[in-house]
VEXDREN-2710 file (C-alpha; in Angstrom, 1 decimal):
% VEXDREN-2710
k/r/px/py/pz
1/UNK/83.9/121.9/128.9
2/UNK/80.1/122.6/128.6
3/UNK/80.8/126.4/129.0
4/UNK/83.2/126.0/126.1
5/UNK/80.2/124.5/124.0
6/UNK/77.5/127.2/125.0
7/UNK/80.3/130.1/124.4
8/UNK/80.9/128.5/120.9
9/UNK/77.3/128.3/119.7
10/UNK/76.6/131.5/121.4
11/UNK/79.6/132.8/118.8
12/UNK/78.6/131.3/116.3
13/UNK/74.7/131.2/115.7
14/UNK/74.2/134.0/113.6
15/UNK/75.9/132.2/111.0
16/UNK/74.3/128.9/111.5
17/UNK/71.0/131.6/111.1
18/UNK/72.2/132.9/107.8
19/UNK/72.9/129.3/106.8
20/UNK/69.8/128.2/107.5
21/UNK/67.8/131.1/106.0
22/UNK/69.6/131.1/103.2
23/UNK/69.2/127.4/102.8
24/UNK/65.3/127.6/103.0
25/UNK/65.2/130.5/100.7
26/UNK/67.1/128.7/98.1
27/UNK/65.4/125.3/98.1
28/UNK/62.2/126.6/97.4
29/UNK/62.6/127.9/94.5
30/UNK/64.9/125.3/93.1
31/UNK/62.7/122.4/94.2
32/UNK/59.5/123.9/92.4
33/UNK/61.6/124.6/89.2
34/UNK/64.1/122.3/89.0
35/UNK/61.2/119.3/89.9
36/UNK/63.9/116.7/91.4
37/UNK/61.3/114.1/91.8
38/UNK/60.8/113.9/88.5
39/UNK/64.1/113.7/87.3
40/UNK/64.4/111.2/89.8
41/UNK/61.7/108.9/88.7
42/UNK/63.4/109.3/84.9
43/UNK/66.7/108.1/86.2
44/UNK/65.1/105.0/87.6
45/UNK/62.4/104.5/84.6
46/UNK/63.3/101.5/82.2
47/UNK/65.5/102.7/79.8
48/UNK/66.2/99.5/77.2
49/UNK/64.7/96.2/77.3
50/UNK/66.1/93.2/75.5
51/UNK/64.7/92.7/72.0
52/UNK/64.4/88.9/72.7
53/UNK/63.2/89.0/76.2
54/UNK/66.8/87.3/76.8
55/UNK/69.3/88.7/79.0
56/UNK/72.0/88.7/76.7
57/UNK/70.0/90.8/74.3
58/UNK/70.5/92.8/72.3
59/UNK/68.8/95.9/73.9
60/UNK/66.7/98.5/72.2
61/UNK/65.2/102.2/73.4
62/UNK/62.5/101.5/75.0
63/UNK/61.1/105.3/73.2
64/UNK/62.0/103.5/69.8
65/UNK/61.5/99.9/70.6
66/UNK/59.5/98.8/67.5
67/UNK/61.6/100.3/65.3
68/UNK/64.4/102.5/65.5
69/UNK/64.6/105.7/65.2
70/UNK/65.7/106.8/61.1
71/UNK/65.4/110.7/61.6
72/UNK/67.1/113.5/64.2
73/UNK/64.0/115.7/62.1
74/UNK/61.8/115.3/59.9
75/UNK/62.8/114.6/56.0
76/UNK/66.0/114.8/56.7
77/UNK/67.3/111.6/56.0
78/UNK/70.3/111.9/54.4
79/UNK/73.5/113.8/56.0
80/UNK/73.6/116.2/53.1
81/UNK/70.3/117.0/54.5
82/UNK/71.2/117.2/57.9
83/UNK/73.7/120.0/56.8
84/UNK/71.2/121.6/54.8
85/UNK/69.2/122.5/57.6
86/UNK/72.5/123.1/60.1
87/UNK/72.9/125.7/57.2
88/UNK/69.1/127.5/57.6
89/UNK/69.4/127.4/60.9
90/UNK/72.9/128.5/61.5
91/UNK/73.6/130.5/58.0
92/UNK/75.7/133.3/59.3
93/UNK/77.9/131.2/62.4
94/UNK/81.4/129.7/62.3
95/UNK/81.1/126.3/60.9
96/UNK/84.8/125.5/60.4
97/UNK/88.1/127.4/61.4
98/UNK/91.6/126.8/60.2
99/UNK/94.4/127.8/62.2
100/UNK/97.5/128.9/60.0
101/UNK/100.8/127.1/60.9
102/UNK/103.4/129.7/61.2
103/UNK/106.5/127.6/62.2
104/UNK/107.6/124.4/63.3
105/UNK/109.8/123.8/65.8
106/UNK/111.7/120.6/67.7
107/UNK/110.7/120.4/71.3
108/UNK/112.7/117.4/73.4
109/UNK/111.0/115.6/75.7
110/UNK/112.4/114.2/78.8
111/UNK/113.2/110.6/77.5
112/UNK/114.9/112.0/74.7
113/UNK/112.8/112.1/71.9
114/UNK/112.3/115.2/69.9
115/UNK/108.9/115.9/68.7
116/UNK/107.9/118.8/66.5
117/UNK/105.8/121.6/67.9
118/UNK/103.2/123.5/65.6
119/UNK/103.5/127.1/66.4
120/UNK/99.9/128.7/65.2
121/UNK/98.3/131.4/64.5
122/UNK/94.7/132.8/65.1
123/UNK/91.5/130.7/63.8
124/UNK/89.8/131.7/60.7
125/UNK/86.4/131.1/60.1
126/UNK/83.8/130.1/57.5
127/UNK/80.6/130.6/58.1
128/UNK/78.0/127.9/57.6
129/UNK/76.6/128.9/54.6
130/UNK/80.1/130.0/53.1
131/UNK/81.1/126.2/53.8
132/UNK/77.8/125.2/51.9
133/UNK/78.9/127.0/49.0
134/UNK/82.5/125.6/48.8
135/UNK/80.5/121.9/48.9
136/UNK/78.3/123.0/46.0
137/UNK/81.3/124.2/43.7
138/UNK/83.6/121.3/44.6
139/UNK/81.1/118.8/43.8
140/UNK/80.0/120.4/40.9
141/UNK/83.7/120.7/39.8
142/UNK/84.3/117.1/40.6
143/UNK/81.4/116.1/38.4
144/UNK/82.9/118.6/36.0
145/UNK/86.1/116.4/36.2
146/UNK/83.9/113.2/35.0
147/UNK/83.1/111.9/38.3
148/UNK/80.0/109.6/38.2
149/UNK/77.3/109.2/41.1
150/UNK/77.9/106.1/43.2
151/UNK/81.2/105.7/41.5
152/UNK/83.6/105.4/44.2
153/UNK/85.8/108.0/45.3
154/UNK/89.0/108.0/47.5
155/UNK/90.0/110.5/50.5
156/UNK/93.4/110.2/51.4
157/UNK/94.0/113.5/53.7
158/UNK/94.8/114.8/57.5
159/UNK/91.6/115.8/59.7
160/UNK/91.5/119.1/58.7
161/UNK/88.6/121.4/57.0
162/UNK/88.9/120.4/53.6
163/UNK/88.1/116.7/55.1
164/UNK/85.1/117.5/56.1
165/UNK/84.1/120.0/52.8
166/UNK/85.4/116.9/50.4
167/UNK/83.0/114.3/52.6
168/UNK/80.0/117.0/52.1
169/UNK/80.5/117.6/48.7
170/UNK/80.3/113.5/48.0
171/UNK/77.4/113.1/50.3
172/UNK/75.7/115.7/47.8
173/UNK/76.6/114.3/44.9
174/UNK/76.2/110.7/45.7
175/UNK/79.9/109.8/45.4
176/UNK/80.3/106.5/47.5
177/UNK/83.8/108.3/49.9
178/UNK/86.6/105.3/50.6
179/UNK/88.7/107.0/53.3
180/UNK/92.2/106.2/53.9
181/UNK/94.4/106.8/57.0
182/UNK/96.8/109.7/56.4
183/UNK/99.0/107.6/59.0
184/UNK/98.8/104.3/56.3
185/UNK/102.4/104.1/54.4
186/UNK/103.0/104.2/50.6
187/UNK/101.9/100.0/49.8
188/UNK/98.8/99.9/52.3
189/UNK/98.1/103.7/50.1
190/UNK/98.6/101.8/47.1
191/UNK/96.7/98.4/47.8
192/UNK/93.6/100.7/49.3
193/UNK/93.1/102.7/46.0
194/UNK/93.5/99.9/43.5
195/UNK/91.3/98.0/45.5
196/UNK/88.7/100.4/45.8
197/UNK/88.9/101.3/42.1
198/UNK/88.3/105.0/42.3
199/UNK/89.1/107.5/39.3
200/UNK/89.7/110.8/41.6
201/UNK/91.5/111.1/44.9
202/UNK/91.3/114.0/47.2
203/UNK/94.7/114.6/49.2
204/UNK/97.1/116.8/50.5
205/UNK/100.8/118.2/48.9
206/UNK/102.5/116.7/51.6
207/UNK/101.0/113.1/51.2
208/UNK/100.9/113.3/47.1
209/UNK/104.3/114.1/47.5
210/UNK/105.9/111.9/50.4
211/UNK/103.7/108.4/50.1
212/UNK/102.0/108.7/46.0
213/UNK/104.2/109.9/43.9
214/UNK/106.0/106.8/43.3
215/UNK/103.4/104.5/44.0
216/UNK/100.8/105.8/40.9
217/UNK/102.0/103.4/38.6
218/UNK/100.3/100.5/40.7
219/UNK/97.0/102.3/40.5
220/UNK/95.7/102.1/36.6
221/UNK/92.2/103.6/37.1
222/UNK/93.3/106.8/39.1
223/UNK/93.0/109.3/36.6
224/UNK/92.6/112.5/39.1
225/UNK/94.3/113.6/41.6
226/UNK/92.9/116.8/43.9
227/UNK/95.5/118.3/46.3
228/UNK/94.0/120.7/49.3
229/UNK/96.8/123.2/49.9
230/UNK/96.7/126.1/48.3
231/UNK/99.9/126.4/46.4
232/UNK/101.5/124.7/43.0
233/UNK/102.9/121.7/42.5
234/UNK/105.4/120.6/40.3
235/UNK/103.9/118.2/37.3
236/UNK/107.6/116.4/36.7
237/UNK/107.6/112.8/37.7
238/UNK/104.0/112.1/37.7
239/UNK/102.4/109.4/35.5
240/UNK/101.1/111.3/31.7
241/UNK/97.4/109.7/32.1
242/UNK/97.1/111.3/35.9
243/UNK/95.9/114.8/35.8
244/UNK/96.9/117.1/38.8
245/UNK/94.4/119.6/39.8
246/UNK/94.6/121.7/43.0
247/UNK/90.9/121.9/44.9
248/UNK/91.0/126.2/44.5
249/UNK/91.1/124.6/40.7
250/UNK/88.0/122.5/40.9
251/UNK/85.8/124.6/42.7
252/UNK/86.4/127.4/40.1
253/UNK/85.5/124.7/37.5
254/UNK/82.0/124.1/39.5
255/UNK/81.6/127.2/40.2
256/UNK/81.2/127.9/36.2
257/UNK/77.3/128.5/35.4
258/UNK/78.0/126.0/32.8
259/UNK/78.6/123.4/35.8
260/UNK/76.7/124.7/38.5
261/UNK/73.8/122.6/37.9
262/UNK/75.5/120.2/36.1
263/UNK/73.4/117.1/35.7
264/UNK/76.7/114.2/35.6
265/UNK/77.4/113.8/31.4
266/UNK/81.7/114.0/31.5
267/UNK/82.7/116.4/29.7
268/UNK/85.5/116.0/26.5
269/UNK/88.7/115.9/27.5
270/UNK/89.7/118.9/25.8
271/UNK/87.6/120.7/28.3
272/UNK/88.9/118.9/30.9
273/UNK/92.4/119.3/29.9
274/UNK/92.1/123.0/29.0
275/UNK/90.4/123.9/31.9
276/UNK/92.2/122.5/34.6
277/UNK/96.2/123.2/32.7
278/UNK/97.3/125.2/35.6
END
């Protein structure tokens, strides 16, 4: 047995060498960059203490325990101005992408139920400072359309890049944004928007057509709708006093020189009417 031992080290030391030298050639260098015992001391420093010395709490950063912490940097706090400076310091890089759906179709799962598949093509970007001019033209072309800072205004949409370019533009403009669950059905839809007052609603063709359509009558002070998707929609069926605009429409309205700096005085509805026919 002991001659089986010797034999086997006696095999195998030149890798246990290796091992070892390349073990103590390695460490080195990590130890004196990497600084472990530092890192090791901040994992085990205090990290929160309780505001009221109780232990319930609640508990505050101990790096912002007087007061917390109101900027990521400095002057920017707003989150218009947070994507103000994403947009100096990342002007030319993809912002937001859109994949194209090409075709749908109906995959079955194992229990039986049939779900519908998204078949979709290759992302296409906007860069950072081509999604800050979008925001600027559909605000301005929303304040074009008569709507008033902090004067609410409704989202009703799927995540998707418009989202996020509608929730901008308001931040810009000082539009207080009500959001509404593109999941919600057609009386929840209805009971959000009346209750929330707002005069213009961002939304998609799908949902305008599916779950507001025939609930518009129940919303008396809607007087705009916006609809996301580029393509036309049919004006038959929809309340007189509710003009349909799709958002291609209103950022060509802001993007007028007229309303590019537009200061928030509703136009005549002439103009409005005029402008925004198609």
């Amino acid at each position: 047995m002991g001659g089986k031992i010797d034999m086997h080290y006696i095999v195998f030391s030149p890798v246990y060498l290796l091992m070892w030298l390349y073990t103590l050639i390695t460490f080195v260098p990590w130890y004196l960059l990497t600084d472990p015992g530092k890192k090791k001391t901040m994992a085990k420093r205090v990290k929160a203490k309780s505001t009221t010395g109780q232990p319930e709490g609640p508990y505050r950063s101990v790096d912002h325990f007087d007061s917390l912490a109101r900027e990521d940097f400095d002057g920017k706090d707003t989150l218009d101005k947070l994507f103000k400076h994403a947009v100096q310091r990342f002007g030319k890089a993809d912002c937001l992408g859109t994949r194209e759906v090409l075709s749908e179709e109906n995959e079955t799962q194992p229990n039986g139920k049939v779900f519908k598949k998204l078949i979709l093509g290759k992302y296409r970007w906007q860069s950072y400072d081509e999604v800050d001019q979008v925001i600027d033209h559909l605000g301005s072309g929303l304040a074009a359309l008569g709507q008033q800072p902090r004067a609410t205004i409704a989202l009703f949409c799927e995540t998707r890049a418009e989202w996020m370019v509608t929730a901008q533009a308001c931040f810009r403009r000082n539009f207080p944004l009500v959001t509404l669950y593109a999941t919600l059905g057609e009386e929840a839809v209805a009971y959000g928007l009346k209750d929330c007052g707002a005069t213009h609603l961002i939304t998609s063709a799908e949902l305008l057509e599916t779950k507001l359509k025939h609930a518009l009558g129940e919303m008396p002070n809607l007087k705009h709708i916006i609809y996301v998707d580029n393509k036309t929609i049919s004006k038959t069926g929809y309340p007189d006093n509710v003009h349909i605009h799709s958002m291609q429409a209103v950022q060509e309205l802001g993007a007028k020189s007229e309303n590019c700096e537009w200061g928030g005085n509703a136009p005549n509805n002439k103009h409005q009417k005029d402008t925004m026919s198609s």
